[in-house]
KEPAMAR-435738 format. One record per residue: residue in one letter; residue number from 1; x, y, z of N, C-alpha, C in turn. Coordinates in Angstrom, 1 decimal, padded with zeros to 4 digits. Atoms other than C-alpha are relative to their C-alpha. Layout:
<atoms>
{'A',NUM,{X,Y,Z},{X,Y,Z},{X,Y,Z}};
...
</atoms>
This chain:
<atoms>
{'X',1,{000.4,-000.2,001.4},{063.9,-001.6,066.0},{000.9,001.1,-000.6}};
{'X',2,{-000.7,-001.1,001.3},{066.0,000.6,063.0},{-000.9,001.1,000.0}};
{'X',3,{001.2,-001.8,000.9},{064.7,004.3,062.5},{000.1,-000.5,-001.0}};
{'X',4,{-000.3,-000.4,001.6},{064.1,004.5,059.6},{000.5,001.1,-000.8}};
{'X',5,{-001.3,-001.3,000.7},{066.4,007.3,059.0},{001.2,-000.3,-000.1}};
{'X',6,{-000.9,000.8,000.2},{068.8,005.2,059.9},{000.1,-001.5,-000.5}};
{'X',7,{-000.6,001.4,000.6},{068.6,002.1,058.1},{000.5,000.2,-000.9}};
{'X',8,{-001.5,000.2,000.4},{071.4,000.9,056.3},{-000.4,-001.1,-001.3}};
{'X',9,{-000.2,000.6,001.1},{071.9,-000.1,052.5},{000.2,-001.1,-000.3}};
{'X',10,{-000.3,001.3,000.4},{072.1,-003.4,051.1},{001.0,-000.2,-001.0}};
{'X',11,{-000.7,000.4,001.1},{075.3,-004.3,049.0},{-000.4,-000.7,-000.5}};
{'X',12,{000.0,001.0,000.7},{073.7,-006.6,047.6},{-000.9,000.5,-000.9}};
{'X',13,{001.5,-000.7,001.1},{070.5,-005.1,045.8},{000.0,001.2,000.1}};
{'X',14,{000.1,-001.1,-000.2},{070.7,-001.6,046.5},{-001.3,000.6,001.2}};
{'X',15,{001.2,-000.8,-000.5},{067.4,-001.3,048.8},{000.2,000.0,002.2}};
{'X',16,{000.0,-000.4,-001.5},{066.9,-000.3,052.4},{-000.2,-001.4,000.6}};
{'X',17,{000.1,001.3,-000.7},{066.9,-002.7,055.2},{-000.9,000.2,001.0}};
{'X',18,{000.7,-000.3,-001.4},{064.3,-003.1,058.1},{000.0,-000.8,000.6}};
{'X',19,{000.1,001.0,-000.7},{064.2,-004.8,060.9},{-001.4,-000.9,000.0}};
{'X',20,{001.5,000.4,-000.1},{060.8,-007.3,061.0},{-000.1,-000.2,001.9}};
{'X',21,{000.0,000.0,-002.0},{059.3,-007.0,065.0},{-000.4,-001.3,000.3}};
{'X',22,{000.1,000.7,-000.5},{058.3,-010.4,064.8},{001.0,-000.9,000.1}};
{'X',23,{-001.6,000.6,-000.6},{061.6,-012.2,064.1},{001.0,000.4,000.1}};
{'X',24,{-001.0,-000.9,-000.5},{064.0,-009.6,065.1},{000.8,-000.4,-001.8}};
{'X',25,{-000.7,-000.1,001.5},{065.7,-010.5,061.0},{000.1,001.9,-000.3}};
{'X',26,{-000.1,-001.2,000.5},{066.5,-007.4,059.2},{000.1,-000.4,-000.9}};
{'X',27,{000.0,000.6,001.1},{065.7,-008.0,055.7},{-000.2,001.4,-001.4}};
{'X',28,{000.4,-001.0,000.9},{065.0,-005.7,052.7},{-001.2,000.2,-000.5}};
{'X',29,{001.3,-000.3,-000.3},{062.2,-003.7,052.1},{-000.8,-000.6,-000.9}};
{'X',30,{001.0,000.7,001.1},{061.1,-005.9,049.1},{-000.4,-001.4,001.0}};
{'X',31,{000.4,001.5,-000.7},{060.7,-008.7,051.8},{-001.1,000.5,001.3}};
{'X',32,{001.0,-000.4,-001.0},{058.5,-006.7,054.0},{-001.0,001.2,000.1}};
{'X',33,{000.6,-001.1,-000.3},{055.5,-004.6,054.7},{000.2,000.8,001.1}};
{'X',34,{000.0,-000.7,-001.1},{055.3,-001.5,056.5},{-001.2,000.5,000.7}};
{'X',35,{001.0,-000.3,-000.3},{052.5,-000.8,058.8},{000.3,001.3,000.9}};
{'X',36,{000.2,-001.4,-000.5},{051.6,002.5,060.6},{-001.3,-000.2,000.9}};
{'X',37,{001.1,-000.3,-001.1},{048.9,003.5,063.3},{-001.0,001.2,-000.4}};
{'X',38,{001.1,-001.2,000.6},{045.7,005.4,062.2},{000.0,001.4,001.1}};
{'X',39,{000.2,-000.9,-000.7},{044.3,008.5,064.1},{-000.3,-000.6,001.3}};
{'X',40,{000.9,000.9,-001.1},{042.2,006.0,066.0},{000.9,-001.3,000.7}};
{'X',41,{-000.9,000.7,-000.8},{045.2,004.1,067.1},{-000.5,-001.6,-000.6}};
{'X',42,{000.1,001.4,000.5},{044.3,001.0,064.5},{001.3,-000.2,-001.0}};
{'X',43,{-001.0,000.1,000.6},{046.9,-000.4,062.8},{-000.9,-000.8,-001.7}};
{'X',44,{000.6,-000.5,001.4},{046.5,000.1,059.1},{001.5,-000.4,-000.9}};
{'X',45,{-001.0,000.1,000.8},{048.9,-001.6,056.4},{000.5,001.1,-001.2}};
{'X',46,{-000.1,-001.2,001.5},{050.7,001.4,054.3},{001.2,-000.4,-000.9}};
{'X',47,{-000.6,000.1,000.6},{051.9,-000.2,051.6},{000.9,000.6,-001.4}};
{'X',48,{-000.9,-001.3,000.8},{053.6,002.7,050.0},{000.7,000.5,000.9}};
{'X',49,{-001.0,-000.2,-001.2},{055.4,003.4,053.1},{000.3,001.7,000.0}};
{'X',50,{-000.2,-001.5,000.1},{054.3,006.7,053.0},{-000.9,001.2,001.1}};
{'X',51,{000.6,-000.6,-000.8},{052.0,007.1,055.9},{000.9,000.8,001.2}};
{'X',52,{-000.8,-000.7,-001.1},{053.7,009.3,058.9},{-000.3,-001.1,001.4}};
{'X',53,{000.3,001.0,-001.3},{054.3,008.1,061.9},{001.6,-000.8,000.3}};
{'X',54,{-000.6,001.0,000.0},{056.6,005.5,063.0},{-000.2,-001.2,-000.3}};
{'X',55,{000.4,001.0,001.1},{056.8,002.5,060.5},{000.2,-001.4,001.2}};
{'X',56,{000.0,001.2,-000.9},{056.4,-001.1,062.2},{-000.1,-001.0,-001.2}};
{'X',57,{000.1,000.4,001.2},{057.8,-003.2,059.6},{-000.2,-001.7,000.1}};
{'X',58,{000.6,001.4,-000.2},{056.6,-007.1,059.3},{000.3,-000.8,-001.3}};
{'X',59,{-000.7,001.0,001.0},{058.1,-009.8,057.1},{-001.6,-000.4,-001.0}};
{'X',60,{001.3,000.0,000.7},{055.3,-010.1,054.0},{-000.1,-001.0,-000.5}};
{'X',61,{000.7,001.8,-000.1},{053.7,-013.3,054.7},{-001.3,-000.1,000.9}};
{'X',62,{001.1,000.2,-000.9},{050.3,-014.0,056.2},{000.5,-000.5,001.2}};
{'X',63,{-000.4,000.1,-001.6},{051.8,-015.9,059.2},{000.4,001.2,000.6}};
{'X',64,{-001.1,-001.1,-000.4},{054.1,-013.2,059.8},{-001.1,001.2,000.7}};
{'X',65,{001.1,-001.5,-000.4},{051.3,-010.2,060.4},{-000.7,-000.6,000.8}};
{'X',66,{001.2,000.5,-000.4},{048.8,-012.8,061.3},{000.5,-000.1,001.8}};
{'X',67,{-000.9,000.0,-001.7},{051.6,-013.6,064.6},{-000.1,001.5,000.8}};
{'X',68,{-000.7,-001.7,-000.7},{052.5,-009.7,064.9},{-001.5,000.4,001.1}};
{'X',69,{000.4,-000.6,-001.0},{049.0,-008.8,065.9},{-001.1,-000.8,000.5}};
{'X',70,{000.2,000.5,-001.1},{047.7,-011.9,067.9},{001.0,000.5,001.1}};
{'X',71,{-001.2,-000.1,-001.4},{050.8,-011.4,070.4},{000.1,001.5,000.3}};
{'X',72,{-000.6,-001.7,-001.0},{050.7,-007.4,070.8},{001.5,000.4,-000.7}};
{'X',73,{-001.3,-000.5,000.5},{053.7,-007.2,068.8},{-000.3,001.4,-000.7}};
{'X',74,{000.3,-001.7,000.6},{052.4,-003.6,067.1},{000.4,000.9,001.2}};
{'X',75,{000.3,-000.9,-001.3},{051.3,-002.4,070.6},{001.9,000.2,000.5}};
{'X',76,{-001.5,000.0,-000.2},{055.3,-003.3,071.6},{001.2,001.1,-000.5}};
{'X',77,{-000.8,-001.1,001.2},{056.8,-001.6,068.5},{-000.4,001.4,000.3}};
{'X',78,{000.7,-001.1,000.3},{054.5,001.5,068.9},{000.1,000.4,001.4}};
{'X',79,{-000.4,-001.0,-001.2},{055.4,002.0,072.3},{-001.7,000.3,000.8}};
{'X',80,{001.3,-000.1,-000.6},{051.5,002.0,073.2},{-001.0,-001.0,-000.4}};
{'X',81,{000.7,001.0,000.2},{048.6,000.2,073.0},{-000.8,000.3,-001.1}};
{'X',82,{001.2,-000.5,001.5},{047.0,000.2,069.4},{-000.5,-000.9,-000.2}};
{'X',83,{001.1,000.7,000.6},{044.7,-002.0,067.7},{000.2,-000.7,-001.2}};
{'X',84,{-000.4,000.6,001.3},{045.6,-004.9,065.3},{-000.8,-001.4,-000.1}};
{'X',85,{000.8,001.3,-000.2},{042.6,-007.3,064.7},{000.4,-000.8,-001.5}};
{'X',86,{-000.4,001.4,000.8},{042.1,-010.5,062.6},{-000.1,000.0,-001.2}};
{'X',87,{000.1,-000.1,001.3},{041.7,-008.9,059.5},{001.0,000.6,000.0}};
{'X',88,{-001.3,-000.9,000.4},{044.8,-007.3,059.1},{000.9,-000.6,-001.0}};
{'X',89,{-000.5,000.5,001.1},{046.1,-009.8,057.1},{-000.3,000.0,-001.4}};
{'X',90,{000.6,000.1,001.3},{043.8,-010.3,054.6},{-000.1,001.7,-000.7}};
{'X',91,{000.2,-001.4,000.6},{043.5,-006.2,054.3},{001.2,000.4,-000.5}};
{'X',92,{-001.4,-000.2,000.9},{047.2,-006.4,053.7},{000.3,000.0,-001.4}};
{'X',93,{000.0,001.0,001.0},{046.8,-008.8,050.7},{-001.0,000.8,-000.8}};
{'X',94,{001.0,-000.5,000.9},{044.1,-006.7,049.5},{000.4,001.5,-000.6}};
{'X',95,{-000.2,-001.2,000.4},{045.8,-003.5,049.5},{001.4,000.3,-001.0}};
{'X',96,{-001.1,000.4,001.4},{049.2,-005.2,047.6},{-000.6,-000.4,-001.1}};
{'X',97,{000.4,000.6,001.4},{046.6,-006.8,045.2},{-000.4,001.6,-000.9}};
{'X',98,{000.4,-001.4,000.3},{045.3,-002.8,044.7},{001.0,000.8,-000.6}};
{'X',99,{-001.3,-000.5,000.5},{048.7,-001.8,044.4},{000.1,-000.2,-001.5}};
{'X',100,{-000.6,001.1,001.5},{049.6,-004.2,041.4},{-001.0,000.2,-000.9}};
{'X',101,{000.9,-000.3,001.2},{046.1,-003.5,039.5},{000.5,001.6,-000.4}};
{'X',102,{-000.3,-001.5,000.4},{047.0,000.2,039.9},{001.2,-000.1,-000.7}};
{'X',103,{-001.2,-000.4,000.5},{050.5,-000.2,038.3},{-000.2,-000.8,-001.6}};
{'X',104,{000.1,000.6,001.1},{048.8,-002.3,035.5},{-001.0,001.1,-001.2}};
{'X',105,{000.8,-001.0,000.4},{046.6,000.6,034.9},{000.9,001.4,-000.4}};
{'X',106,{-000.6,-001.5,000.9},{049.0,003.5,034.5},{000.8,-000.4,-001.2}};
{'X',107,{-001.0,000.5,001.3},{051.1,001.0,032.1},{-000.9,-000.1,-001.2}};
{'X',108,{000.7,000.5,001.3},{048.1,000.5,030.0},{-000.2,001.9,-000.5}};
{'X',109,{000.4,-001.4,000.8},{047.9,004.7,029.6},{001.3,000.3,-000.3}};
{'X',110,{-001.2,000.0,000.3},{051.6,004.9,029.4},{000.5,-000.7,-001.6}};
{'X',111,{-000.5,001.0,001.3},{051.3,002.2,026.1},{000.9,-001.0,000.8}};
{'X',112,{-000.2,001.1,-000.3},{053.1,-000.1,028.1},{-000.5,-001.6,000.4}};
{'X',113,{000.4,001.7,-000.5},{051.0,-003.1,028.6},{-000.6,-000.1,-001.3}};
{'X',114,{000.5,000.5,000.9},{050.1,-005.5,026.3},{-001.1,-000.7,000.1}};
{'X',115,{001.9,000.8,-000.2},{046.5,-007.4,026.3},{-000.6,-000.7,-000.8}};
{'X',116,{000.1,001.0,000.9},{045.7,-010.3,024.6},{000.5,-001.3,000.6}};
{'X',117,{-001.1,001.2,000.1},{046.9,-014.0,024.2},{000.8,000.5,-001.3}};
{'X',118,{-000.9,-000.2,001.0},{047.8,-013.4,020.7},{001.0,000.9,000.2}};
{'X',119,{-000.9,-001.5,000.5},{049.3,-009.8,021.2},{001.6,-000.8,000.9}};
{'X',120,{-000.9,000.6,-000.9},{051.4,-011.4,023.8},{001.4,-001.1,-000.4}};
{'X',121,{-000.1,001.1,001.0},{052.2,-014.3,021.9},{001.2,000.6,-001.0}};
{'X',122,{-000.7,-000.7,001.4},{053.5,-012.0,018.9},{000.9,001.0,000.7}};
{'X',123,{-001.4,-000.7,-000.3},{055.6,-010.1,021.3},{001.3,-000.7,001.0}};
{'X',124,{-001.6,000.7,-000.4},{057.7,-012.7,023.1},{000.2,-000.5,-001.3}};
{'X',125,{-000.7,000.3,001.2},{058.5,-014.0,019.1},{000.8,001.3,-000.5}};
{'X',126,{-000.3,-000.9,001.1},{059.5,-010.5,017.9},{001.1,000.6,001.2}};
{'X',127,{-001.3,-000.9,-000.5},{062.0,-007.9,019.2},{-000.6,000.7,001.0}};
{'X',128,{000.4,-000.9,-001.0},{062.1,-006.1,022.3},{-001.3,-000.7,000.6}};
{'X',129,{000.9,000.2,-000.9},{060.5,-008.7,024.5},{-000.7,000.5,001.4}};
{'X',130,{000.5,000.0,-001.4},{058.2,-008.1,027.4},{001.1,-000.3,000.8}};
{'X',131,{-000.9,000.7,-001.0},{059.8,-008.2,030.8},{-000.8,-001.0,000.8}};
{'X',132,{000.8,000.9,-000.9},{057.0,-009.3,032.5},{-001.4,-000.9,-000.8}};
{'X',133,{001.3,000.9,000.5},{054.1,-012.0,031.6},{-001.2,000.0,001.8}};
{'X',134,{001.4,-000.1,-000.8},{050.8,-011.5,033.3},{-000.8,-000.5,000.0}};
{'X',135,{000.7,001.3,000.1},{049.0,-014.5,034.1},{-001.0,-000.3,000.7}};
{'X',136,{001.6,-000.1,-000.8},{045.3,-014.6,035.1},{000.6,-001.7,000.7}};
{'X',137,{000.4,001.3,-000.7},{045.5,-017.7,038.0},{-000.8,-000.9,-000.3}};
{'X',138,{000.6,000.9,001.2},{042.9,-019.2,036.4},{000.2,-000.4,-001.2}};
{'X',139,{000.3,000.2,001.2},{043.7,-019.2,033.4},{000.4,-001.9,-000.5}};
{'X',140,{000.0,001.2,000.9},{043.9,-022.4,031.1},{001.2,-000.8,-000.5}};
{'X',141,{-001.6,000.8,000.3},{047.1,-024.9,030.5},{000.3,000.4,-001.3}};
{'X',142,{-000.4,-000.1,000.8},{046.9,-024.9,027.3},{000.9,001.6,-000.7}};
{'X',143,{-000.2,-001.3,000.2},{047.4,-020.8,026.9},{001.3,000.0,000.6}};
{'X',144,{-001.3,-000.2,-000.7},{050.4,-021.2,029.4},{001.2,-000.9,-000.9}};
{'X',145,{-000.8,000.8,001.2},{052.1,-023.9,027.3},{000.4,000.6,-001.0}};
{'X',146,{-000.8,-000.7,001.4},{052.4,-021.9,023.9},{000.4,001.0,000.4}};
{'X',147,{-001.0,-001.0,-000.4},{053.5,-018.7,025.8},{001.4,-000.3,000.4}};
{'X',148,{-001.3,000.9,-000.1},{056.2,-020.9,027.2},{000.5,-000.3,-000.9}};
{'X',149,{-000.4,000.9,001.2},{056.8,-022.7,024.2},{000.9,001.5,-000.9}};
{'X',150,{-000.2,-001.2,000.8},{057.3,-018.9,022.5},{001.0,000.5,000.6}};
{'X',151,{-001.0,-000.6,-000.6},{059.3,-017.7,025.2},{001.3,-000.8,000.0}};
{'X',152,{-001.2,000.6,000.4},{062.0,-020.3,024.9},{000.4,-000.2,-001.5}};
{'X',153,{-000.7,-000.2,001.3},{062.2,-020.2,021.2},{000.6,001.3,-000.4}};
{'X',154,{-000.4,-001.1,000.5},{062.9,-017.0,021.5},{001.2,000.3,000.8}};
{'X',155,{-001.2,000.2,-000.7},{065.4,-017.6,024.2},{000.3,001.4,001.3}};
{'X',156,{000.0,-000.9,-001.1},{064.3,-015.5,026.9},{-000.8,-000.4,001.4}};
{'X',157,{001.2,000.6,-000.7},{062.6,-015.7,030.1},{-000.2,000.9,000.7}};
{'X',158,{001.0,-001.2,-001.0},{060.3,-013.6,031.7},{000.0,000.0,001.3}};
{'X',159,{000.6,000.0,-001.2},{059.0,-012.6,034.8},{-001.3,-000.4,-000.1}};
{'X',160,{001.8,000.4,000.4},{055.5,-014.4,035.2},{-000.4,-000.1,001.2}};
{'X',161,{000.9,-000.2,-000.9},{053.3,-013.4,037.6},{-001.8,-000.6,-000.1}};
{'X',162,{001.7,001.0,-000.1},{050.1,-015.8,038.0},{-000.9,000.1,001.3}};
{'X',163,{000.4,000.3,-001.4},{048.9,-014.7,041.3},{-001.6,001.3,000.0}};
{'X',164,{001.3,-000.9,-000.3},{045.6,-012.1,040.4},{-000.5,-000.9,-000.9}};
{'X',165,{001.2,000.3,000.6},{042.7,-013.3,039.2},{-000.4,000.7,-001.7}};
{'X',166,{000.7,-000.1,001.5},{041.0,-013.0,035.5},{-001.3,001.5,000.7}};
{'X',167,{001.7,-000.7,-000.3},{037.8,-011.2,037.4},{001.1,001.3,000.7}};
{'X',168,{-000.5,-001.0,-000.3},{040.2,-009.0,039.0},{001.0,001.1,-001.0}};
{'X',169,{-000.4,-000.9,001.6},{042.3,-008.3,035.6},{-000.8,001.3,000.0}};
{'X',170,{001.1,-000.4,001.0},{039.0,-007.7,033.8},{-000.4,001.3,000.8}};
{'X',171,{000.5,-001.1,-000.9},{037.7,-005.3,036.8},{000.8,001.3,-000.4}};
{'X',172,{-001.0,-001.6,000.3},{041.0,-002.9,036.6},{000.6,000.2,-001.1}};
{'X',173,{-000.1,-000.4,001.4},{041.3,-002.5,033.1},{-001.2,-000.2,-000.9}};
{'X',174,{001.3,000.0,000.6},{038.1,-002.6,032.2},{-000.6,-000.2,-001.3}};
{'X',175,{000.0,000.8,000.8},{038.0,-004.9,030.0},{-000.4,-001.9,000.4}};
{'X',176,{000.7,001.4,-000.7},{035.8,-008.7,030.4},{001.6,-001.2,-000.7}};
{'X',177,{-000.6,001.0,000.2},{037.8,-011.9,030.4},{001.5,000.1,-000.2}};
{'X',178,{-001.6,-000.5,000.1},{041.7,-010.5,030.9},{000.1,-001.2,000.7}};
{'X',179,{-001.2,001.2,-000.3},{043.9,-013.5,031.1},{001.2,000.0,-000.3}};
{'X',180,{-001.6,-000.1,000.9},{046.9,-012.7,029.0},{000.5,001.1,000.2}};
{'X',181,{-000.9,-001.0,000.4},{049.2,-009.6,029.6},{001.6,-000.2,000.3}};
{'X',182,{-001.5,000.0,-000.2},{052.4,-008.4,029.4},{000.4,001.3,000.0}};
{'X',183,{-000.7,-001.2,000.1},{054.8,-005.4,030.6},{001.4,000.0,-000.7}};
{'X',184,{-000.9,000.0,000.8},{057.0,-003.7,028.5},{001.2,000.8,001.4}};
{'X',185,{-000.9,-000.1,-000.9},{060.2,-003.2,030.6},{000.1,001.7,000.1}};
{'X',186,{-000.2,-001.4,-000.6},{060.9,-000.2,032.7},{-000.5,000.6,001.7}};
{'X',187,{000.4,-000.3,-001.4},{060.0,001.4,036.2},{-001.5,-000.5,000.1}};
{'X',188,{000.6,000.6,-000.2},{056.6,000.3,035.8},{-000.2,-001.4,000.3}};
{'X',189,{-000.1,001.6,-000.1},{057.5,-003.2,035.6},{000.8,-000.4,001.4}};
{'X',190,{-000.7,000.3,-001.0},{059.9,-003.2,038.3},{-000.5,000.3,001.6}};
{'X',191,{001.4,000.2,-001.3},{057.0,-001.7,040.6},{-000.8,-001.4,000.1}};
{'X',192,{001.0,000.9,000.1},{054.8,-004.4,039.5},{000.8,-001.2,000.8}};
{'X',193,{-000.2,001.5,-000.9},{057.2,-007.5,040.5},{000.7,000.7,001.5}};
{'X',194,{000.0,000.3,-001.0},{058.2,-005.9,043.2},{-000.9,-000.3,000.9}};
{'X',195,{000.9,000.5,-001.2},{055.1,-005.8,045.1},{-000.9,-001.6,-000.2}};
{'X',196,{000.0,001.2,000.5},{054.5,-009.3,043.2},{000.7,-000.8,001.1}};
{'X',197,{-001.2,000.7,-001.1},{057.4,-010.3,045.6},{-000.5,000.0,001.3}};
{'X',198,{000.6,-000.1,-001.3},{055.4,-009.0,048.6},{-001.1,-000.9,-000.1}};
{'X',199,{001.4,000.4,-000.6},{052.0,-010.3,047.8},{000.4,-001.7,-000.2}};
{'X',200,{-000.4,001.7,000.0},{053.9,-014.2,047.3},{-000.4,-000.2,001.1}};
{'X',201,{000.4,000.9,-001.3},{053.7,-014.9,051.0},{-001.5,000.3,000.8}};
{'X',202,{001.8,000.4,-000.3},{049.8,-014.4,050.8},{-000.5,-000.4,-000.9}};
{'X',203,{000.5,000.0,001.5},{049.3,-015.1,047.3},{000.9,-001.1,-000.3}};
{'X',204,{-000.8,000.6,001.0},{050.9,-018.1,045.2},{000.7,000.6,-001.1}};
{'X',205,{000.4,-000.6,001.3},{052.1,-016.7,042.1},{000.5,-000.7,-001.2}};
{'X',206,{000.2,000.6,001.3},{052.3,-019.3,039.8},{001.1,-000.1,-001.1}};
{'X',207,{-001.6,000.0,001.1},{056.0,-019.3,037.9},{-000.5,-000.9,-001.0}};
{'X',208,{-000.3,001.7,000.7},{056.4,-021.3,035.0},{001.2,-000.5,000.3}};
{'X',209,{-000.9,001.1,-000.6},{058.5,-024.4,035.5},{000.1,-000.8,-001.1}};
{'X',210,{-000.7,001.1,001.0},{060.4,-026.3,033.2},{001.4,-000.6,000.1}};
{'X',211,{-001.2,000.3,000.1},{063.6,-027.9,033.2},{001.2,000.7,-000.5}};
{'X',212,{-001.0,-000.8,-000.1},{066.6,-026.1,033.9},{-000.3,001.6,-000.2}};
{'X',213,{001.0,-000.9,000.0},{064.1,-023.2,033.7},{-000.3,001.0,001.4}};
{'X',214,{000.3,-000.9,-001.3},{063.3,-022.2,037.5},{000.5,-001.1,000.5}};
{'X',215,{-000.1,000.4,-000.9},{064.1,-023.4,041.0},{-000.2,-001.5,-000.1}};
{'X',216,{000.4,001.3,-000.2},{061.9,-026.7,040.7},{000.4,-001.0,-001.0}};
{'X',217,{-000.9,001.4,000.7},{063.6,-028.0,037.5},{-001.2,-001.0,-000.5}};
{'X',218,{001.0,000.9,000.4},{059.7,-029.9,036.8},{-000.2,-000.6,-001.2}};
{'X',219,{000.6,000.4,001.6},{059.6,-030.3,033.7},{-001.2,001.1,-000.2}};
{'X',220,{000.9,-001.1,000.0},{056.8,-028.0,031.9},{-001.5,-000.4,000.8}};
{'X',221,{000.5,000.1,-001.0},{053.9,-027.4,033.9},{-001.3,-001.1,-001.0}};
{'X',222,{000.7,000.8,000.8},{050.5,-029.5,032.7},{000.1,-001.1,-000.1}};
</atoms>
């Protein structure tokens, strides 16, 4: 495993590299959680990689953790025998979904988020688009269509994140029925898709897709 004092830069993106203990890869730290060991010798996801300790980093994907701690792979890494049961995944998932409401929360005191369909709407047409589009998983085709529709006439394309819930919006901004936001570009937004990036391989998150648009080339979604 890499100290982490010693891991080594990425030419390619700028960010640190860790090794993952389940498939010996070394990847960058936007592709992996770091977990740590409590007092009580449980293994505890610290997704701020800020707990002490020796980090035990795991490729961020439910298989991925789900593998690490059926097989003893923690206990391996940690050099002793610690404790990594069957909820470890889902507390993973729960504690990047916590992350992501918290970064939607300092943007809305900061003045950077926007809240609405319309408001939203009226700021991919105007100047100084959003970077990011914030897209309740539930929400409704039709609402995803004219954001799309707005965001190519205006000849840009966002980052869209569709992977929290409407009930979980509404919860951490406290506010009923959030389905529509949007970040105005800057360190907060770049927090937000990053750990967007982590919670993908437990989370879907829902891109839009249109021709010559993303990856899948589908044509628009709906």
């Amino acid at each position: 495993m890499l100290s982490e004092a010693a891991a080594p830069i990425s030419a390619v993106n700028g960010s640190r590299e860790r090794r993952c203990i389940v498939s010996g890869e070394v990847l960058p730290e936007g592709r992996l959680v770091r977990f740590a060991v409590s007092p009580e010798g449980q293994v505890v996801p610290d997704i701020e990689a800020k707990l002490p300790g020796r980090g035990m980093w795991v490729r961020s994907e439910r298989k991925a953790v789900e593998q690490a701690a059926a097989k003893g792979l923690f206990s391996r890494a940690a050099g002793e025998a610690v404790k990594a049961d069957a909820t470890l995944a889902s507390r993973t998932e729960t504690r990047l979904v916590e992350r992501m409401l918290d970064h939607l929360g300092l943007a809305r005191r900061a003045g950077d988020l926007i809240l609405g369909f319309d408001q939203v709407e009226r700021a991919l047409r105007g100047t100084g688009a959003p970077a990011v589009i914030v897209e309740a998983a539930d929400a409704a085709q039709d609402g995803q269509r004219k954001l799309q529709a707005a965001a190519r006439s205006a000849g840009i394309v966002p980052f869209v994140i569709g992977a929290l819930t409407s009930a979980e919006l509404s919860l951490a901004l406290g506010r009923s029925n959030v389905v529509h936001a949007a970040l105005k570009s800057g360190r907060i937004a770049e927090r937000f898709v990053f750990d967007a990036g982590r919670l993908n391989g437990f989370r879907p998150q829902k891109p839009w897709v249109w021709a010559g648009f993303s990856e899948g080339e589908a044509g628009e979604t709906g």
